[in-house]
N, C-alpha and C positions, 0 to 999 in steps of 0.2 A: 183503426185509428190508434189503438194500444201497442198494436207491436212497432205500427210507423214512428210512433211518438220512442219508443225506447229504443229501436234503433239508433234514431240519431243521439236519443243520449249515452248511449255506449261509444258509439261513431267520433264522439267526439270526447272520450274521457283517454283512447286509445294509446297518447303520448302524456302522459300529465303523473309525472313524480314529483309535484312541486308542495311543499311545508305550507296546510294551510292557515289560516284566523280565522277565527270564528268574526262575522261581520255581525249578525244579528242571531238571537235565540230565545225559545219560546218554551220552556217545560208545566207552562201552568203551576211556578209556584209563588209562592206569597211574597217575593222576594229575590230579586238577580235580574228576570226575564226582562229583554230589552226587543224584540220583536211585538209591537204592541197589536193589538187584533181588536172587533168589533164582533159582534153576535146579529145571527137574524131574529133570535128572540132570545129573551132573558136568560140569564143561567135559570136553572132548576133542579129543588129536587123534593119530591112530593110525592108521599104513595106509593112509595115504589119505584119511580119514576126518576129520569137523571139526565138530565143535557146539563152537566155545572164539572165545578173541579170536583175530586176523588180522591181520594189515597187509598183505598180499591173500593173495587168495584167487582161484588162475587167472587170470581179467583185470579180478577186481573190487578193486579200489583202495579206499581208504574214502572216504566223500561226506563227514567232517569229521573234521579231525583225523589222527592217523596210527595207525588202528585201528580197527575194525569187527568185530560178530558174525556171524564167517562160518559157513555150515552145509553139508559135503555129506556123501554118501552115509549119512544120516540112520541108518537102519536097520541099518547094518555094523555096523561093530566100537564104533562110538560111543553108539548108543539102540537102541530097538525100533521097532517098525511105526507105532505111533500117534505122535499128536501128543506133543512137547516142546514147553515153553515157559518164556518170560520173566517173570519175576511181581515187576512193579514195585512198591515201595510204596505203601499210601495218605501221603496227601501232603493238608495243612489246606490248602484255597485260601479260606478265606472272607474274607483280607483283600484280596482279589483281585476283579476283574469283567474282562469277556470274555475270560476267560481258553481258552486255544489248548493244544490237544495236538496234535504231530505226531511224526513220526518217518520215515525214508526205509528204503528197501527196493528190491534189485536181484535183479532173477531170471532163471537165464539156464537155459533148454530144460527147463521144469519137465515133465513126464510126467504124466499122468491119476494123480488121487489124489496128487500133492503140488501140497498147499495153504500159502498162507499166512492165518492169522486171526486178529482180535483183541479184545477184549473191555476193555469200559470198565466201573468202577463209580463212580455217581455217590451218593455219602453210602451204600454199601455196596449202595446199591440196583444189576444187570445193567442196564446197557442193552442186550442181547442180543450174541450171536456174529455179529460180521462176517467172511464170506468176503472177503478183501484182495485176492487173485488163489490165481485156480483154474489150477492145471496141465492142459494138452491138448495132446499131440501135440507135445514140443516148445517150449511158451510161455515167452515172455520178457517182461523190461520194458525198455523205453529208456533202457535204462543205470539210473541212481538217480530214484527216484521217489518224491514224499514225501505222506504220508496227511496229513490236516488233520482236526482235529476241533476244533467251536467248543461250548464249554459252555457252559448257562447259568448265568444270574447265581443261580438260586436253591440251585445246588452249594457245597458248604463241603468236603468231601472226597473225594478222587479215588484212584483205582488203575486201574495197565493190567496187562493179560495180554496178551503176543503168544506166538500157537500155531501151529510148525512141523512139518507132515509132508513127511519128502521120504526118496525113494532113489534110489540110482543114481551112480556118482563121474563119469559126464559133464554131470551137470547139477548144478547148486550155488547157494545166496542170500547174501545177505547182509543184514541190518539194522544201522542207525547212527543216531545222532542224534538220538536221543528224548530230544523237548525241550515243556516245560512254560513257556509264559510269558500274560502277563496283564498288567493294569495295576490299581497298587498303590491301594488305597481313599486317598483321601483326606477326612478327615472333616472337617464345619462350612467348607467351603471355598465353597461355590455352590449356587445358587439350588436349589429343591425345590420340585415342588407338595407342598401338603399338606393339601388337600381339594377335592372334587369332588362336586358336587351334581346330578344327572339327576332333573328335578322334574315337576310338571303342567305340561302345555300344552295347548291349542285351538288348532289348525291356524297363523294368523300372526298372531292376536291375542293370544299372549302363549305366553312360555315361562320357566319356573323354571329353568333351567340355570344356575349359578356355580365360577367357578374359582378356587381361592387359591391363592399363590403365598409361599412362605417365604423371606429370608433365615436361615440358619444361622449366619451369619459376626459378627464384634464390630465388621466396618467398613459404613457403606453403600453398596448395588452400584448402580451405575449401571445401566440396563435397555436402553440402547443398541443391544447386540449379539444382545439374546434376542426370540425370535416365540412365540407360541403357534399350534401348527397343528392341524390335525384329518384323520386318515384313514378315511373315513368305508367304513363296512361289510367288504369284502375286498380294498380296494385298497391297492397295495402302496406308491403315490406320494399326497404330501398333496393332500388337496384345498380347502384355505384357508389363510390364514394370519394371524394378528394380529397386527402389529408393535408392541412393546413399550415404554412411553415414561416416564420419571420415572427416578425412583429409589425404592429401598427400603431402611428405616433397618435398624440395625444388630437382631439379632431380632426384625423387624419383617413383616410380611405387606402385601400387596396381591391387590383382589377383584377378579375380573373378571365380567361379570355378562351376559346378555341384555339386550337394551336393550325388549325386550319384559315382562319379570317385573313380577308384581305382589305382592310380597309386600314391595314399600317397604323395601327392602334400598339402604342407599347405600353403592354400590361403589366403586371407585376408577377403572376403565374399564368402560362402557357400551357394549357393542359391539353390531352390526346384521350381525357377521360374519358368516357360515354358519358359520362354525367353533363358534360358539355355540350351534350348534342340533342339536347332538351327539345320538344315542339312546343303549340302551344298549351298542350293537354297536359302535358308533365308538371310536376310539382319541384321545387327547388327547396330545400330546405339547409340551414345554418344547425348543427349540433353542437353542443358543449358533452364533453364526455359522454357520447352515447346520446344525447335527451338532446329532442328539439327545442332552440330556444325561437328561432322565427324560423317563417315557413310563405311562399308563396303559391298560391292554393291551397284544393281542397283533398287530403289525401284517400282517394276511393272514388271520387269522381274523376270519368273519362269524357269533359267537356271540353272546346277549345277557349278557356278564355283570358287566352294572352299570347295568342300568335300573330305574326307578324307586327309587336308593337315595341314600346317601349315603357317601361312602368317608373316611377321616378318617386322614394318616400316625402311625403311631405313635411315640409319646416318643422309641423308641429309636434311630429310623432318623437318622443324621446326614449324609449325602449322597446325590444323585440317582443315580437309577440306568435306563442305560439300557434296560431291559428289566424289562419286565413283573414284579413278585412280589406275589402276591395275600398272602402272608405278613407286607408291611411297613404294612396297612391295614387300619383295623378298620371293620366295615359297619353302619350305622347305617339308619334305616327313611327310608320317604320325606319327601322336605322337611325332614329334622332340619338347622334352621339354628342348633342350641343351642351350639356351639363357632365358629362361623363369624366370619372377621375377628379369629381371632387362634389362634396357636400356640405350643405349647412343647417343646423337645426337649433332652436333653444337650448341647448344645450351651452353651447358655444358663449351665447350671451344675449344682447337684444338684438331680434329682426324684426325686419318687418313681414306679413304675411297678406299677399291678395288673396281675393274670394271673388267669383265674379259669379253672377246665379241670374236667372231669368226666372219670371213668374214662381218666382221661391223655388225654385229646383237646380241644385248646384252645378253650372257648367268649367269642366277641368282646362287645365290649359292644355293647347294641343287638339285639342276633339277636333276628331273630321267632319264625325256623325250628326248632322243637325235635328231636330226634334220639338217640335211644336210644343211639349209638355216644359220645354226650358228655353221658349223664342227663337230658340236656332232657326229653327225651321217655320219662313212666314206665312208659308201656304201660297194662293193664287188669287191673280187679281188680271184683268186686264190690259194692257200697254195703255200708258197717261190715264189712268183712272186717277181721278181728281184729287183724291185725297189719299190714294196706297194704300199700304198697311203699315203701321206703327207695331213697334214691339218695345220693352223699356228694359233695362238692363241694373242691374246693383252693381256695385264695388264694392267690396266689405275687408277692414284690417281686420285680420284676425289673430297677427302675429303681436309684439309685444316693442315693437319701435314703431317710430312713425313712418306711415306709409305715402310717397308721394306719387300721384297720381300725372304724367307732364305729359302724352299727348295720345292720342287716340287715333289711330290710320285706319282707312275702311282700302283691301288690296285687292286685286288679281284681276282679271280680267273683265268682270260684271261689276265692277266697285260703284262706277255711273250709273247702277240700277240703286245702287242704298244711299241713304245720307243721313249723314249723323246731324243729333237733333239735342241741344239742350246738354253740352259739356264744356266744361271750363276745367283747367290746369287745379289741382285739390293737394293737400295734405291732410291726411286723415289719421288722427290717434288711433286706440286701441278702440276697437268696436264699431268704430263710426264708418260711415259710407255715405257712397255718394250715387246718384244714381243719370242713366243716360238714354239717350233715345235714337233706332235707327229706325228712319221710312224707308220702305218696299215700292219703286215706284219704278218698273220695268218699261223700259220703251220698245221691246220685242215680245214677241209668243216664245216658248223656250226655260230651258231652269237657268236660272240665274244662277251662282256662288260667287262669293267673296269671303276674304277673310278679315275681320276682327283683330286689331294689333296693339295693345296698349303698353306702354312705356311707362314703366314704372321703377321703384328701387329696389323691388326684391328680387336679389341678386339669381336665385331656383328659379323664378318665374319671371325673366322679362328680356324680350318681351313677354306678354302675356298673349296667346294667341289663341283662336277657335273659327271653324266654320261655319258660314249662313247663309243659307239656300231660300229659295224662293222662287215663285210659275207665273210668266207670265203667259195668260190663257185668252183663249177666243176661237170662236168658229171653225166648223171641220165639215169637210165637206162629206163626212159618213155617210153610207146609205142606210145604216141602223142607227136608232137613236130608243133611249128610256125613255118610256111616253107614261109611266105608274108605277106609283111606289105606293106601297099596304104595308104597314107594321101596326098589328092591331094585336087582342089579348091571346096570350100562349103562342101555339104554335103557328097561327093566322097570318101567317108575312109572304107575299108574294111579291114580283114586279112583272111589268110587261113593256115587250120588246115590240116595236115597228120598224118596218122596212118602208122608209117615208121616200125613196127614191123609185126613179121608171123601170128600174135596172133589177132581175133577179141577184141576192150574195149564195157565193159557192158554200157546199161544207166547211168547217172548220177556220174559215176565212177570217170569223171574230171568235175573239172568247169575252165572254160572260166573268167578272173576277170581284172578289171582295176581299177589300183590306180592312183587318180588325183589330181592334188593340192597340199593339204597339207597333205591328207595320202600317197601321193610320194614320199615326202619328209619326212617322218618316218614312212614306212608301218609295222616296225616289231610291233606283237600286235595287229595290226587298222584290222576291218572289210574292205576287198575291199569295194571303192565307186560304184563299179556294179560289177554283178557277174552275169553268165550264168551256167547252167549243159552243158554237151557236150553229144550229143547221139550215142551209139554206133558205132562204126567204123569197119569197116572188113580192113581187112591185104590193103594196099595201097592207102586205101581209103580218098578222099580230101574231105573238110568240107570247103566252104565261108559262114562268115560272113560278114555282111558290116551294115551300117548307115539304123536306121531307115525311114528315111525321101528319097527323090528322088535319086537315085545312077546312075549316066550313063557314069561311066568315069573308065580304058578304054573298049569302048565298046565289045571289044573281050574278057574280060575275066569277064564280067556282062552278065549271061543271065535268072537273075529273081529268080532263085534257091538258092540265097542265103537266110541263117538266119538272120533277122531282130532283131538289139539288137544296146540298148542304146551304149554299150560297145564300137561302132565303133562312136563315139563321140570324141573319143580321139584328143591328139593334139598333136604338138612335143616335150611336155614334160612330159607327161604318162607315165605310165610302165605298161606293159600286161604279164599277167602271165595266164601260164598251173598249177591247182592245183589238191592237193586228197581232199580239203576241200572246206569250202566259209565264213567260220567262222573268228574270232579271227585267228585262227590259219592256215589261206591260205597260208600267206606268207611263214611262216615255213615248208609248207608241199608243196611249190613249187614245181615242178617237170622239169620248162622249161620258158624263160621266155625273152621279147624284150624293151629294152630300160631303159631309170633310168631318174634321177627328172632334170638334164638339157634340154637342148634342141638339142636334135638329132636328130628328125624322122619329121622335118616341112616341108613338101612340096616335101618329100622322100619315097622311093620303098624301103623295104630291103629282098632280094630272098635270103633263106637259100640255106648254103651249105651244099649240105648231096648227098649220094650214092658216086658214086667214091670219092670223096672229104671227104667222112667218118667223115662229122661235127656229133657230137651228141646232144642231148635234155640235159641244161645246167643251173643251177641254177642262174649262173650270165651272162649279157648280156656284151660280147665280140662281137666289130665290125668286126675281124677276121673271126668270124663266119660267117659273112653273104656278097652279092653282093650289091654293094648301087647304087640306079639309080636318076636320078634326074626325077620326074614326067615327064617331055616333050618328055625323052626316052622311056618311060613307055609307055604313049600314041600313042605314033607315032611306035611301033616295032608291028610286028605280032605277031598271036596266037601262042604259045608255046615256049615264053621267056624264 
């Protein structure tokens, strides 16, 4: 955990010459300290004994200032056995970027079991427990030695914990110093990209790749000092560069383009760089004299996460930033050149700014990808099921003029499966919102999409647009079907398979597949995260799977004969599906199928209903369908439930 954790704070200290302030600081003296801190037990100091302030402490002196937290014989007369600690405030950093946490620590003949460690939260979230130094036999440090910790730019609030165990009055620490600094946002000051286009291409006959580049500022910048470079895949050093030439007017933009593209786009620079020929792995960055001032992406990671798109800054972001936040970009589909060659931001003056979020989780304009955790995605329901599915949606100004809200179109070809519910024509000040409703209510078996269209007056965003998917489900004539499901304690999760038809299935003919996570929550598309074949069955014939790991629960219906597969990993928020595939295209070629991206199946039996009860093998999971038992029923009944 120690070296993963200072990896990344090096990982990301890598570009950063920039003048810091000191935001907050803590030297434990009588007077200045402005990091304010709370105790798990009182200061002290007694007998020897010392968790309080110091001006030394046996031969430690303070490392700033004339005063230090000194600690010995921890466990005497002062605390107990376990850890004490420091508990800094949270503290706002978000007018701040690369901002630095440190603080110094001296330790002298620490003994097995005194430890020093500390802990960071970053926006309330743990970055986990850091071991600082481990006591053994005697361990020291060299005199004063100071922790560095570099955060990232996507942090707005901070807290530390430093946590001391120690005993013994021949060995003793000290901590001093802790100190908070950064450098201060300056807003509308300097250049910005503010769109990035990763488009088609054919090997070196052309490539759709474009770069725009924003003034913020009221004067025009000279482009003199700035390059455009490109880190291509995992390397840590650029490997091209663009040298940057003109000027740009006062909220004004300039394109940079492929000198290869054909989509008759006239740029302002035409380049034949390599640095133009970016994928979606590659990193882009803007420098002023050598130093990155923004940057899109991560530089050292070799992920794709901006290919084939389009990325477009939002209204609100008013200066570069050198390090990666997928939060100041909204993503739009491939080749969207509909805002291109021009920008607008606070900067400029008042706009206005939408927001549109489902179940409190922000949906971008543009999104293709629909998603249950943000209503995109409504899940499954029957054709004319009475009441559909409802999903609700927000409006939110976040911009700084007023926001008018004038009509709302539901598009494409499924549009007559949703209908909008509960919106009327809005203007909306700063903060305020409005909120709206689509039903799901599919007259076919099949995925439904339509798109989401709202007309609005923010000029970046409108329309405002996003896609919304939905299943309409029912009956299959499978001759396999899920007839049990077991998620009981530890590793206890099995299901079983019947062959409820006349007719023997071939090898391989179904797969066995579970979606988890986040392809649960938009499996249409995604490969299953596990997938099994399922081996031939005769007419009646039962098939258990269960957990690969120890299974003994209930013991009458476990006798060893089961298949062994990841798949029984699941948990109560899975979805298990019977397929003809195991590809892309499982989901759509479902044939049967238990549970959806809630939580339904935690610590639950579910016994299909079928033969007299005439349930069938069923695209979408209806609890109708099945008997639900609570595990302790399960366990405790005899054989032949």
């Amino acid at each position: 955990m120690l070296k993963y954790f200072f990896f990344l704070v090096f990982s990301f200290s890598a570009n950063q010459f920039f003048a810091q302030t000191i935001i907050a600081h803590q030297s434990f003296e009588t007077s200045g300290d402005n990091w304010n801190f709370t105790l798990s037990t009182p200061p002290c100091s007694l007998d020897g004994d010392s968790w309080n302030y110091n001006e030394f402490l046996e031969n430690i002196d303070p490392s700033d200032g004339s005063q230090f937290w000194g600690v010995q014989d921890l466990n005497g007369s002062c605390a107990g056995n376990d850890f004490e600690s420091l508990n800094f405030s949270s503290l706002d950093i978000s007018e701040f970027r690369n901002v630095i946490l440190s603080f110094d620590y001296n330790a002298f003949e620490l003994d097995n079991g005194d430890d020093i460690k500390f802990e960071v939260f970053l926006n309330e979230i743990s970055q986990g427990e850091i071991i600082l130094f481990e006591g053994n036999s005697n361990s020291s440090t060299n005199g004063w030695e100071t922790a560095t910790i570099h955060i990232p730019n996507t942090s707005s609030q901070i807290r530390l914990i430093i946590s001391i165990k120690q005993n013994g009055q021949d060995d003793y620490l000290g901590i001093d110093n802790v100190k908070l600094t950064g450098t201060q946002i300056s807003y509308c000051t300097d250049l910005m990209i503010s769109e990035y286009v990763e488009g088609t291409s054919s090997g070196t006959t052309y490539r759709n790749n474009y770069i725009e580049i924003y003034n913020p500022t009221n004067q025009e910048i000279d482009l003199t000092e700035y390059d455009l470079t490109k880190y291509t895949n995992a390397n840590l050093d650029p490997t091209g560069s663009i040298p940057l030439t003109g000027a740009i007017s006062a909220y004004g933009v300039i394109l940079i383009e492929d000198i290869t593209e054909n989509l008759s786009i006239d740029a302002d620079i035409s380049s034949g760089s390599s640095v133009m020929d970016f994928n979606g792995n590659d990193k882009i960055a803007l420098r002023k004299n050598g130093e990155i001032t923004d940057i899109i992406g991560v530089i050292g990671e070799d992920i794709n996460f901006a290919e084939n798109i389009t990325l477009r800054r939002k209204s609100h972001v008013q200066s570069p930033n050198n390090q990666y936040n997928e939060d100041e970009w909204d993503t739009y589909g491939l080749e969207d050149l509909s805002n291109l060659q021009s920008h607008v931001s606070y900067c400029s003056g008042t706009i206005p700014e939408i927001e549109v979020s489902g179940n409190s989780n922000n949906i971008s304009d543009g999104s293709l990808i629909p998603d249950s955790n943000n209503n995109t995605y409504f899940g499954s329901i029957e054709p004319y099921f009475e009441n559909g599915i409802s999903k609700s949606f927000t409006i939110n100004n976040t911009g700084n003029d007023i926001l008018n809200i004038d009509e709302i179109k539901i598009l494409g070809t499924n549009a007559s499966d949703f209908i909008l519910n509960n919106f009327s024509a809005s203007s909306l000040n700063l903060n305020n919102s409005i909120q709206f409703e689509i039903n799901f209510k599919p007259s076919t078996k099949g995925i439904k999409t339509a798109m989401i269209s709202i007309s609005n007056n923010d000029s970046s965003e409108n329309p405002f647009n996003f896609i919304i998917k939905g299943e309409g489900t029912g009956s299959t004539s499978s001759p396999l079907m899920i007839t049990q499901y077991y998620e009981g304690e530890g590793n206890n999760k099995w299901l079983e398979i019947t062959n409820i038809s006349n007719s023997p299935t071939q090898n391989d003919e179904f797969y066995l597949a579970l979606y988890r996570n986040e392809d649960a929550s938009n499996p249409i598309g995604r490969r299953p995260s596990i997938k099994k074949s399922i081996p031939g069955l005769n007419p009646g014939e039962i098939l258990k799977y269960s957990s690969s790991l120890n299974v003994n629960s209930p013991e009458y219906a476990i006798d060893g004969n089961e298949i062994k597969t990841n798949i029984c990993t699941f948990d109560g928020n899975d979805i298990i599906i019977i397929s003809t595939t195991g590809d892309e295209s499982c989901w759509i070629n479902k044939v049967d199928i238990i549970g959806n991206s809630s939580y339904w199946g935690d610590n639950r039996s579910f016994v299909r209903k079928y033969g007299c009860e005439n349930t069938e093998p069923s695209t979408g999971f209806n609890v109708d369908d099945w008997i639900l038992y609570e595990i302790s029923d399960v366990n405790t009944a005899s054989k032949g439930l």
